[in-house]
Legacy VTK file of the C-alpha trace (Angstrom):
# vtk DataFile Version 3.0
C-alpha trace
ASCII
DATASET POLYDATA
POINTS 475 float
70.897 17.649 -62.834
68.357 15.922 -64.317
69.317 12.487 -62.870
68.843 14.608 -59.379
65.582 16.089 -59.582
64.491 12.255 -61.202
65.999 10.935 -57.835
64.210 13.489 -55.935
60.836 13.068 -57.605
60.967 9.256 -56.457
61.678 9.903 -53.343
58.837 12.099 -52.903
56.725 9.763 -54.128
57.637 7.160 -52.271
57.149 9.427 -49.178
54.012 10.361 -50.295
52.888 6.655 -50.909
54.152 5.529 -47.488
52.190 8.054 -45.397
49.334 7.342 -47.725
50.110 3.550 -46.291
50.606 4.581 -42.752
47.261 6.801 -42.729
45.384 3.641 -44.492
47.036 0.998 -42.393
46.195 3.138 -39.598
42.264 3.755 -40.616
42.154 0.125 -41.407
43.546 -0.654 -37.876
40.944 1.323 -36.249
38.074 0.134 -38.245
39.765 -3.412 -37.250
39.898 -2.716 -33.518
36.299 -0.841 -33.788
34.945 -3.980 -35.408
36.538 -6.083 -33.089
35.092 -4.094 -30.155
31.320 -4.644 -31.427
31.931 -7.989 -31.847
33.222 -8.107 -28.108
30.593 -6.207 -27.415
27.870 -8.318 -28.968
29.528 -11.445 -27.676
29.071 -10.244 -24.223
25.794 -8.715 -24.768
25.152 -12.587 -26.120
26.587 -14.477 -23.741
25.020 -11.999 -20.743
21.978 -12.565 -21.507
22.333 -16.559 -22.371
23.806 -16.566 -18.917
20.846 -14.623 -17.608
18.373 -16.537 -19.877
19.814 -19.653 -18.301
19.754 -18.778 -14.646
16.362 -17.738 -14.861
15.677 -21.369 -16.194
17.351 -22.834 -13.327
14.582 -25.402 -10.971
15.203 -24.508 -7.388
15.502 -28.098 -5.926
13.110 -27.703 -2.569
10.387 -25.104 -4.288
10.620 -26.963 -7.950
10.074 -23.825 -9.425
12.697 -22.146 -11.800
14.089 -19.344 -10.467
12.400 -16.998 -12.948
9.125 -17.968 -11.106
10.296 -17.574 -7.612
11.844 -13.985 -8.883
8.470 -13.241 -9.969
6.284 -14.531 -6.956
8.686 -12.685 -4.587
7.599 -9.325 -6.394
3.917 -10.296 -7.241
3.790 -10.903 -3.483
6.146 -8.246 -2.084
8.015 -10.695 -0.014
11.514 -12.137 -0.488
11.164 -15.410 1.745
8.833 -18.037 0.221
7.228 -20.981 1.919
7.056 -24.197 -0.145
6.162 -27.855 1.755
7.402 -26.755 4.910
10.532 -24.700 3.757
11.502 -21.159 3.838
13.621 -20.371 0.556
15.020 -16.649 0.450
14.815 -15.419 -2.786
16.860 -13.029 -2.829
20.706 -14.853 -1.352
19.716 -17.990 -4.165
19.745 -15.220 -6.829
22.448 -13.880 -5.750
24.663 -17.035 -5.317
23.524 -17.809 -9.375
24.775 -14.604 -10.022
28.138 -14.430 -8.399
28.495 -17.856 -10.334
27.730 -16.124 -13.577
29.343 -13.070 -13.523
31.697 -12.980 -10.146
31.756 -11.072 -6.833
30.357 -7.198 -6.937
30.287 -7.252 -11.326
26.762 -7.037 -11.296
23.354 -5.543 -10.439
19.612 -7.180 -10.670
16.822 -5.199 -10.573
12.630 -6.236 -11.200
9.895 -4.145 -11.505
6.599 -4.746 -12.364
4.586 -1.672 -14.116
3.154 -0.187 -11.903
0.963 2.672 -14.369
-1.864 2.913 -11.959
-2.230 3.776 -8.061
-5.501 3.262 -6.348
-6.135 5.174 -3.010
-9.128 4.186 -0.599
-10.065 6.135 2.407
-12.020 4.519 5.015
-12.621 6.973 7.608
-14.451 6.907 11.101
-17.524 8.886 11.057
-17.768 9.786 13.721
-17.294 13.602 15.586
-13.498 13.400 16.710
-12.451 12.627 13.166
-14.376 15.569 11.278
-10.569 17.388 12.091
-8.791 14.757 10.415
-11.615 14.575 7.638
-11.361 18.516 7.073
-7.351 18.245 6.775
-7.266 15.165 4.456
-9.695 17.201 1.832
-7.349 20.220 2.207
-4.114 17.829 1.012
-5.483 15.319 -1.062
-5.073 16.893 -4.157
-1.409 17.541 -3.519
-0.812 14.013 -2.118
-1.854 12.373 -5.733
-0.128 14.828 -7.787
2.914 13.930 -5.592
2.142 9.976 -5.916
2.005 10.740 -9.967
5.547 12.607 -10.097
6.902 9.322 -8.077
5.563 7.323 -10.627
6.632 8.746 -13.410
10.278 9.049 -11.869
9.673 4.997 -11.062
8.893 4.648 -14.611
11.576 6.736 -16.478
13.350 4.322 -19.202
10.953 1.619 -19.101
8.493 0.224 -21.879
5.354 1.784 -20.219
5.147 5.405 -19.375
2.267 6.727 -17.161
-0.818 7.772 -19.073
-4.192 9.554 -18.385
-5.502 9.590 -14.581
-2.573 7.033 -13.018
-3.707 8.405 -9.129
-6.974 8.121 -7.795
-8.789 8.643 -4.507
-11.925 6.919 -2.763
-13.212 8.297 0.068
-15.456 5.924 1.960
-17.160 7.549 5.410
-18.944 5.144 7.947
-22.166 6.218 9.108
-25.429 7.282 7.703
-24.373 11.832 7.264
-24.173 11.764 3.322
-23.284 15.754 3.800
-19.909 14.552 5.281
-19.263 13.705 1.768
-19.369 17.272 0.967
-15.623 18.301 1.879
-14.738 16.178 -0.937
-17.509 16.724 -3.430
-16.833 20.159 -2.840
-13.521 19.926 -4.529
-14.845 18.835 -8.302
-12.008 16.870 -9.165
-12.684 13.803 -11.166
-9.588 11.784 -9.597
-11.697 12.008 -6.010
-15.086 9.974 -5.119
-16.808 9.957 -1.856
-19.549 7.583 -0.685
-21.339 7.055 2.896
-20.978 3.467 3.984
-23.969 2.889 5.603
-24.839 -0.421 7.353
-26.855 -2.103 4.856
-23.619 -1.957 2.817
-21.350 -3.249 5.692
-23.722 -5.980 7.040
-25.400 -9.713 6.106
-29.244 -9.301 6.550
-30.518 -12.363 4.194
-28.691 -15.402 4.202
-31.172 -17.500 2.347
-29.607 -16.385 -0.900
-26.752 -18.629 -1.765
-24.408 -16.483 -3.859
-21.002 -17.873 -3.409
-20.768 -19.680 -6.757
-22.044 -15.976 -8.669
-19.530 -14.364 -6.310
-16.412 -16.408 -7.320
-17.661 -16.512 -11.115
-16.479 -12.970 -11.239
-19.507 -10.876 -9.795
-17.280 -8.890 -7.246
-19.183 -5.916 -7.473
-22.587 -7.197 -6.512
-23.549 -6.620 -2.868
-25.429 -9.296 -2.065
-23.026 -11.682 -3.608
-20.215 -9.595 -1.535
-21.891 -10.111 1.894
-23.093 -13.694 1.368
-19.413 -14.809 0.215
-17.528 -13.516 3.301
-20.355 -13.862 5.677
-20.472 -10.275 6.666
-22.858 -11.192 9.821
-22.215 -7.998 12.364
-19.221 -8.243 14.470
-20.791 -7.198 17.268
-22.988 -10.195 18.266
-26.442 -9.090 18.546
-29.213 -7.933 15.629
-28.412 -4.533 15.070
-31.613 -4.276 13.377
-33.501 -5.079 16.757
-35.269 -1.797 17.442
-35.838 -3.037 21.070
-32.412 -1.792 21.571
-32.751 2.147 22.911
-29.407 3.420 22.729
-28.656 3.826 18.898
-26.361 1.395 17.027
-24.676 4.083 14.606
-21.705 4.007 16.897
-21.367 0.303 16.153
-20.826 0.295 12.466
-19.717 4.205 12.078
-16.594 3.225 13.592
-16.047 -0.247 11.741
-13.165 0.582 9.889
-12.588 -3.081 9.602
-15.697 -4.350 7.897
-16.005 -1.002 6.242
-11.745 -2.257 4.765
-13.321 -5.278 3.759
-15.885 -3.566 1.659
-13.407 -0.735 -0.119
-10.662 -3.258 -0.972
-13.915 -5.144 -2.648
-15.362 -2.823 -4.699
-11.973 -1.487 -6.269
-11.389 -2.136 -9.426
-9.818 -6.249 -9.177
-6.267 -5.272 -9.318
-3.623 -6.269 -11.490
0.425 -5.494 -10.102
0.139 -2.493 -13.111
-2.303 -1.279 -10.327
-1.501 -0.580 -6.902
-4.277 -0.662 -4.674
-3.998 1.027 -1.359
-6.482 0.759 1.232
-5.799 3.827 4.515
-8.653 3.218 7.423
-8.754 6.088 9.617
-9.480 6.362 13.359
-9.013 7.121 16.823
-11.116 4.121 18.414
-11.116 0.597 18.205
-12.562 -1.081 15.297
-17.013 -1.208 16.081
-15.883 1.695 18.635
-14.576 1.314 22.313
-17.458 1.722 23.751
-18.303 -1.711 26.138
-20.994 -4.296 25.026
-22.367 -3.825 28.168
-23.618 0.128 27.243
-25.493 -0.506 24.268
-27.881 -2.375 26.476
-29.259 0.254 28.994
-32.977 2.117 28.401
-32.295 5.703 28.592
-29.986 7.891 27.382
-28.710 9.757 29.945
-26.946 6.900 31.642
-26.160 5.091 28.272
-24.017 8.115 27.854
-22.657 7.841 30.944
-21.767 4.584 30.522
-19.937 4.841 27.335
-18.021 7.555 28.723
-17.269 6.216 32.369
-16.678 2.419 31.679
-13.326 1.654 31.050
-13.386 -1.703 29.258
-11.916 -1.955 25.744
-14.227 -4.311 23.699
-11.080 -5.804 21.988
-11.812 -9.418 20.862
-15.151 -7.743 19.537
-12.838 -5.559 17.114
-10.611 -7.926 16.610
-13.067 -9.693 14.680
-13.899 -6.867 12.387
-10.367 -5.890 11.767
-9.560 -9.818 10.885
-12.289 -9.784 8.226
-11.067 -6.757 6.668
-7.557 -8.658 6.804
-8.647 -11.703 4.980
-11.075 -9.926 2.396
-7.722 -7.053 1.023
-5.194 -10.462 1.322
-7.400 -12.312 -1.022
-7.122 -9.223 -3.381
-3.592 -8.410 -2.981
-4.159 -5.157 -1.776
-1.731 -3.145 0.696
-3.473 -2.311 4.333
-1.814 1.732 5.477
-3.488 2.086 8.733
-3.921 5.552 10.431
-4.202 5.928 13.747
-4.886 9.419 14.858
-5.314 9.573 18.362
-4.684 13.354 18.997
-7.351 14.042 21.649
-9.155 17.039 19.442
-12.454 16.238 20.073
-13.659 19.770 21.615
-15.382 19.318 24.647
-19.232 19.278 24.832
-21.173 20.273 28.093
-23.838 17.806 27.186
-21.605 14.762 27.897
-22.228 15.847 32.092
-26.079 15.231 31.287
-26.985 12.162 33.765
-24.075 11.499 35.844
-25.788 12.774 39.334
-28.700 11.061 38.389
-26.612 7.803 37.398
-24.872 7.582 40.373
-27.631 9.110 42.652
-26.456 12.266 43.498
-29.027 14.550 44.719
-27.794 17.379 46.246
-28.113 19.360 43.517
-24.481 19.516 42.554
-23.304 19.031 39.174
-20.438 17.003 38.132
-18.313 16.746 35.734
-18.644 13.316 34.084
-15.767 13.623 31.602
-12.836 13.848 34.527
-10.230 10.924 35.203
-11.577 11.138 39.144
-14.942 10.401 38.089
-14.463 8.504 34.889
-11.164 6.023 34.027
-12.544 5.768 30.160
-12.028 9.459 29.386
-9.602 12.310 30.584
-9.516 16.099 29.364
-6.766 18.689 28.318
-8.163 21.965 27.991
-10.891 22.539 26.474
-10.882 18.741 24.495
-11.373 15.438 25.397
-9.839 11.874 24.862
-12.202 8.975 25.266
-10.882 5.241 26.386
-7.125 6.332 26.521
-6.450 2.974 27.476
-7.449 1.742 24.366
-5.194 3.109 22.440
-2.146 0.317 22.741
-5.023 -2.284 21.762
-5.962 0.313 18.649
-2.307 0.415 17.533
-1.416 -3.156 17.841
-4.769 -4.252 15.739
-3.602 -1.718 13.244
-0.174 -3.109 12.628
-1.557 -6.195 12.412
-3.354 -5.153 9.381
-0.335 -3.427 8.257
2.192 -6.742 9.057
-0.564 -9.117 7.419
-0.509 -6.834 3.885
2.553 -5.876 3.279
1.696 -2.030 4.355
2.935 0.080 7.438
0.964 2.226 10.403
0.816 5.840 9.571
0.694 7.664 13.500
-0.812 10.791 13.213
0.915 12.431 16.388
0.483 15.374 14.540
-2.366 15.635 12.274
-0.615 19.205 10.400
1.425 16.748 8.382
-0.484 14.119 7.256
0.246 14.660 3.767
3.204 14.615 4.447
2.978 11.279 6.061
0.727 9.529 3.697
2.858 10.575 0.736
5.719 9.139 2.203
4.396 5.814 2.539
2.932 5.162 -0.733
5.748 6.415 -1.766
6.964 3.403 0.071
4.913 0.976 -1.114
6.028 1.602 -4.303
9.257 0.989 -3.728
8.719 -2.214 -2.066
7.975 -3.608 -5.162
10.852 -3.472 -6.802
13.842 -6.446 -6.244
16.936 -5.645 -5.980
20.058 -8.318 -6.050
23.928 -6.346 -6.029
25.130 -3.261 -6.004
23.928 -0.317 -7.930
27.234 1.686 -9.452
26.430 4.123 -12.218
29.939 5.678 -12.250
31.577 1.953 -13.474
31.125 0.852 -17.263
28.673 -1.696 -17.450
26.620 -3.760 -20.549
23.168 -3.660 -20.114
20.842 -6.586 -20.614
16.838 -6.603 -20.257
14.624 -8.929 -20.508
11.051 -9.807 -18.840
9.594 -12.487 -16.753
5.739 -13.428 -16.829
3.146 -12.916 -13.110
1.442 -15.017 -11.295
-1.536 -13.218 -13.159
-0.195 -13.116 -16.452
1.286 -9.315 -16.052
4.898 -8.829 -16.879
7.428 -7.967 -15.034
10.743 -5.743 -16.638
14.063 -7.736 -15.916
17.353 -5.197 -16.085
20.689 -6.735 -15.342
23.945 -3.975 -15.485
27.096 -6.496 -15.542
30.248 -4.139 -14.902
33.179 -4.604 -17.080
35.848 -3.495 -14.313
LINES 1 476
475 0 1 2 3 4 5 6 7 8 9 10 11 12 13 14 15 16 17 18 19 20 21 22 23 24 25 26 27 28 29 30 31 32 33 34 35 36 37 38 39 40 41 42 43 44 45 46 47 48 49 50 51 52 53 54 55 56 57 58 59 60 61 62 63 64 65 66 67 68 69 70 71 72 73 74 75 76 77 78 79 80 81 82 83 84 85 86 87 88 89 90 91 92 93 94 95 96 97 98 99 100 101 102 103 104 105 106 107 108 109 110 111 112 113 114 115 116 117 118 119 120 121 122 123 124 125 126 127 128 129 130 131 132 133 134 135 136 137 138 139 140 141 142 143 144 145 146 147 148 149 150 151 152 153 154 155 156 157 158 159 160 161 162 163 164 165 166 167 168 169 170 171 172 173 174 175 176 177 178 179 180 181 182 183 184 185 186 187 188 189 190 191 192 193 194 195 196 197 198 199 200 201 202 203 204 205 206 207 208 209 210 211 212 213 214 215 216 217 218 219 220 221 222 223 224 225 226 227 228 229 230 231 232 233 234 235 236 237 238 239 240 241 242 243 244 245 246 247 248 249 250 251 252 253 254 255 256 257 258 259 260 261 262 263 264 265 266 267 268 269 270 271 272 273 274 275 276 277 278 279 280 281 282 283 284 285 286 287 288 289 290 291 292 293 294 295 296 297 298 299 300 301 302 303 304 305 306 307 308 309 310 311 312 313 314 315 316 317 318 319 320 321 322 323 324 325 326 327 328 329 330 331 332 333 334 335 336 337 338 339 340 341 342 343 344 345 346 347 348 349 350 351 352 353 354 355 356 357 358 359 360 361 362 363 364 365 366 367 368 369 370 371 372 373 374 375 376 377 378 379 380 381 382 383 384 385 386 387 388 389 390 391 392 393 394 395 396 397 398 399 400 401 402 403 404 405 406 407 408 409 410 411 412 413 414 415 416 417 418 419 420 421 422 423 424 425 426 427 428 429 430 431 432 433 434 435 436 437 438 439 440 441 442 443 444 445 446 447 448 449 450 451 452 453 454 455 456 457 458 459 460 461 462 463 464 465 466 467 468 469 470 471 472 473 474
């Protein structure tokens, strides 16, 4: 019996000592395979990012820049097609060629985007009477349109090095014309994000050119006037001295429509940008840039038929703002800024009597009669619905197209304010858009697939950086 239980206890033991074996070989094997898995993992993670590392190394042979650089100009300059000596090179379709080397067809996903922390918004609206509408409604939304702009930001943001901080969104208002209480709308609202200011023509326009100032200006005095206006020769559009006071009929509607000049100025005196700042420029109105009123008007003696005359004569002065909306062009390209244009043509203007004030006595009618100067039969520059008025309708094709040129030349879009109720609306949705316009994408973006994750960074142009994320999927 004793020999038995002896027996027994052994093989008990030896049980017990075997499971003890199995559960240890067993821990040991999944420690093993663990171990083995980091290892894969940071062999991957190693070799990803050499490969990446190495590609962005790579010298394109017809730019002779590395690909890193032509990554980073594409997104500094919002544009994936490059010129260089001649040659178009796309960007993008090199990238991705490198990458479907690297990593194979569909296994990956490039993405760069600069950090963008800060959005500057300018306002240059038309002075004059048929925008005060478009003026009222902007003031009513603009505080909703930048608290939108900062949720998009921070949701642009989300997971990289720099989070938003402080005042990211802010507004400038900038009103052509000489009425400093049109300001008011926006004073009114006491919000430290928002600043309004009257351009009046001494800030739009070249009076002294005996100072030479272009060597101050380029030595970083952008925010000096005279400096400003002697560098870009900011001589009035409109080809006569609009300080001649020979000249009866007033020329306030000259500059208080020169959303061009007055684009110059605002993409000037913001802040010099950097791509962590996004500086937006929106000129607003529903006439041609310097107005569409004819040359020919601004030279009659008497106000009754000057009025006439800008009414009646249907001849848009287009080459005149062409030339304003070019300068404005040149002056937010040489600061990288984005050009939104908004053309509101909505035909609100109400209708004032005093606009039939000289039309017998222009065209010699004297039988008393009275009428009605602002009336397609009698005038082709204006027509009337209602109880409002649109001046020049036939300027309006010549309006638009000037406008997306702005738009094509910058990198921005028209905003067409068919109807002016949602504006917000459609300004938000277009920075919005700019935003994302900034960002490169190479692949195919599939969060539901296993991927490794590799980030890296990739200097400016100006010396900003610009976050690098590359997902490579593992099936």
């Amino acid at each position: 019996m004793g020999v038995v239980e002896n027996i027994m206890a052994a093989v008990i033991l030896m049980f017990i000592l075997l499971v003890s074996g199995l559960i240890y070989m067993t821990s040991f094997a999944h420690d093993a395979i663990h171990n083995a898995g980091v290892k894969e993992d940071v062999f991957f993670d190693d070799a990803h990012i050499n490969n990446l590392n190495n590609l962005l190394k790579i010298t394109e042979p017809e730019s002779k820049r590395t690909i890193g650089v032509l990554l980073a100009d594409a997104v500094y300059y919002r544009n994936n097609t490059l010129e260089f000596n001649n040659k178009t090179i796309n960007v993008t379709k090199k990238v991705e060629k490198l990458l479907e080397l690297s990593f194979g067809t569909n296994k990956y996903y490039l993405e760069i985007k600069p950090r963008i922390i800060e959005v500057s918004l300018n306002f240059i609206i038309d002075g004059s009477d048929s925008l005060e509408q478009e003026r009222q409604i902007l003031s009513e939304n603009l505080q909703k349109i930048i608290l939108s702009i900062e949720k998009k930001l921070n949701d642009t943001n989300a997971g990289y090095e720099k989070k938003v901080a402080g005042k990211p969104v802010i507004a400038n208002i900038y009103i052509l014309g000489s009425k400093q209480e049109k300001c008011d709308l926006f004073d009114n609202l006491n919000d430290s994000k928002i600043g309004c200011q009257i351009l009046s023509e001494d800030k739009l326009y070249l009076t002294n050119t005996s100072i030479n100032t272009s060597n101050v200006f380029i030595n970083n005095s952008q925010y000096n006037l005279d400096s400003f206006l002697n560098y870009y020769n900011m001589t009035p559009p409109f080809g006569f001295d609009w300080l001649d006071t020979s000249y009866y009929a007033p020329t306030t509607d000259y500059y208080e429509s020169d959303w061009g000049y007055g684009t110059g100025y605002a993409s000037n005196f913001a802040k010099k940008t950097t791509l962590a700042k996004l500086t937006l420029l929106f000129p607003m109105s529903d006439e041609l840039s310097t107005s569409s009123f004819p040359d020919d008007c601004f030279f009659i003696y008497g106000w009754p038929e000057y009025l006439t005359c800008t009414i009646c004569t249907d001849n848009c002065p287009s080459e005149r703002s062409l030339k304003s909306v070019q300068k404005g062009i040149e002056i937010a390209k040489d600061n990288n800024h984005i050009i939104n244009p908004v053309f509101s043509y909505s035909c609100d203007f109400v209708y004032d009597l005093d606009y039939n004030v000289g039309y017998d006595s222009y065209y010699g009618n004297t039988d008393g009669t009275t009428s009605m100067v602002c009336d397609e039969s009698n005038c082709p520059g204006c027509e009337t619905t209602g109880s409002n008025v649109c001046f020049h309708p036939t300027c309006s094709d010549n309006i638009t197209l000037q406008m997306q040129m702005m738009a094509d030349q910058t990198g921005g879009r028209i905003i067409d304010l068919a109807d002016i109720e949602t504006m917000d609306l459609n300004i938000t949705d277009t920075i919005t858009q700019n935003i994302d316009q900034y960002i490169l994408k190479v692949g195919e973006l599939n969060r539901n697939l296993e991927r490794d994750v590799i980030e890296t960074t990739q200097p400016l142009p100006n010396g900003e950086l610009v976050d690098i994320r590359l997902w490579v999927y593992k099936n």
